[in-house]
C-alpha positions as CSV (number, residue, x, y, z in Angstrom):
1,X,126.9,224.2,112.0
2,X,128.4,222.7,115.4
3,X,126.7,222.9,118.4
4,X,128.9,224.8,120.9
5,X,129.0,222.6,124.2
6,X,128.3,224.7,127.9
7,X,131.1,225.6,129.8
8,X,131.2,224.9,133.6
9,X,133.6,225.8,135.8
10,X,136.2,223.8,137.3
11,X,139.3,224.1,140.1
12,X,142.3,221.3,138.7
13,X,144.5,220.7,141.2
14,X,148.4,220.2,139.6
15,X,150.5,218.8,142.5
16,X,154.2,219.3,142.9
17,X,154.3,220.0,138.6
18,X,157.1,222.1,138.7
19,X,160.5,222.5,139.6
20,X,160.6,226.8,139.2
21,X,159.0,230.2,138.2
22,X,161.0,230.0,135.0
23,X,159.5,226.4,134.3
24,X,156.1,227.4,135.2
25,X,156.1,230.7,132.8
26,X,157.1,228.4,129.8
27,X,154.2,226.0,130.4
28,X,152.0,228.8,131.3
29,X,152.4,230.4,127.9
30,X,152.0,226.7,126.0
31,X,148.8,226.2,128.1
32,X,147.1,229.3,126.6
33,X,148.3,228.4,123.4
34,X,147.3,225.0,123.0
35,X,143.6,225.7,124.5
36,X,143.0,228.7,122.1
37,X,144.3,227.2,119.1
38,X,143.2,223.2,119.8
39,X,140.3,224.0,122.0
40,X,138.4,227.1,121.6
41,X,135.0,225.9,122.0
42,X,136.2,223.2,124.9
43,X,138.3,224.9,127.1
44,X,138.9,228.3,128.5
45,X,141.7,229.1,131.8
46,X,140.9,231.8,133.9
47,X,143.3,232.0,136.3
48,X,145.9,230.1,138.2
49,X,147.2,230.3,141.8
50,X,150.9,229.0,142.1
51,X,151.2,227.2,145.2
52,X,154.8,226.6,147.3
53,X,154.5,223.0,148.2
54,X,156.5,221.3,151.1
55,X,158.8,219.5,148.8
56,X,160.1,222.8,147.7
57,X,158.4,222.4,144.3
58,X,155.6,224.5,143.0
59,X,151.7,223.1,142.2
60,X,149.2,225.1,141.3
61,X,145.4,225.4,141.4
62,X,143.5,226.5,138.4
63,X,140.3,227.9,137.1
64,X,138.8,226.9,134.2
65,X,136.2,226.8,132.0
66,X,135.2,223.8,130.2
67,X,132.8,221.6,128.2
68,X,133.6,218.1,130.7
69,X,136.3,217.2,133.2
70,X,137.9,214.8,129.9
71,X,138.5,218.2,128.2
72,X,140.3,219.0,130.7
73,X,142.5,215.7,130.8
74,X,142.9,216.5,127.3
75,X,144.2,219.9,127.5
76,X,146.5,218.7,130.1
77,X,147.9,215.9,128.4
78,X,148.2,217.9,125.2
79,X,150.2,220.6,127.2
80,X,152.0,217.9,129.1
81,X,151.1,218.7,132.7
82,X,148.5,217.0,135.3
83,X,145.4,217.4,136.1
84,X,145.5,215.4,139.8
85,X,141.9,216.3,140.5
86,X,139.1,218.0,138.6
87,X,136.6,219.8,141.0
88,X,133.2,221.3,139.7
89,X,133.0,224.3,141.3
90,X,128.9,224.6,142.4
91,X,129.4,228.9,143.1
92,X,131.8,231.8,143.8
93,X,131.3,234.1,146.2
94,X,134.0,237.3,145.5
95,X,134.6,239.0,149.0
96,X,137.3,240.8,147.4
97,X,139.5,240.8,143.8
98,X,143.1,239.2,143.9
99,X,145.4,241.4,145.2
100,X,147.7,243.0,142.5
101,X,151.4,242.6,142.7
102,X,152.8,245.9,142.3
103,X,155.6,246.7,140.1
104,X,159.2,246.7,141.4
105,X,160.4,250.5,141.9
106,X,163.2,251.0,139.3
């Protein structure tokens, strides 16, 4: 039987990764992909926050959860994005949820 390694949490910091939404959906959907089927006991994203950056490109910040910041290299390189800094993140303090986009009225 393997031992399951503990997951921390971690903020990765993509800079200037993208060029549009479009791009960023498509790697979206490969990132979930690749860490659920490659590395479910390693690796598990929570959420991401797409940022504008001053270029006119789009970065992101991410949260996940994961065995060691070199998981997370791995994931990254596997998917074929960055991973410009790995953070630990030592606590989270929740004032309120994200806010909810609502739906376009049709």
């Amino acid at each position: 039987m393997s031992e399951v390694a503990e997951l921390k949490l971690y903020a990765i910091r993509r800079k200037q990764a993208w060029k549009s939404p479009a791009e960023v959906e498509g790697v979206a959907a490969r990132s979930k992909r690749v860490a659920d089927d490659d590395f479910p006991q390693d690796i598990r994203w929570i959420r991401s926050y797409v940022i504008a950056e001053e270029d006119g490109s789009l970065g992101s910040v991410c949260i996940y959860q994961a065995s060691s910041p070199e998981a997370v290299r791995r994931h990254a390189h596997r998917v074929g994005m960055p991973a410009d800094e790995i953070l630990d993140i030592a606590d989270t303090v929740v004032i309120r949820p994200d806010p909810v986009k609502e739906p376009a009225a049709a």
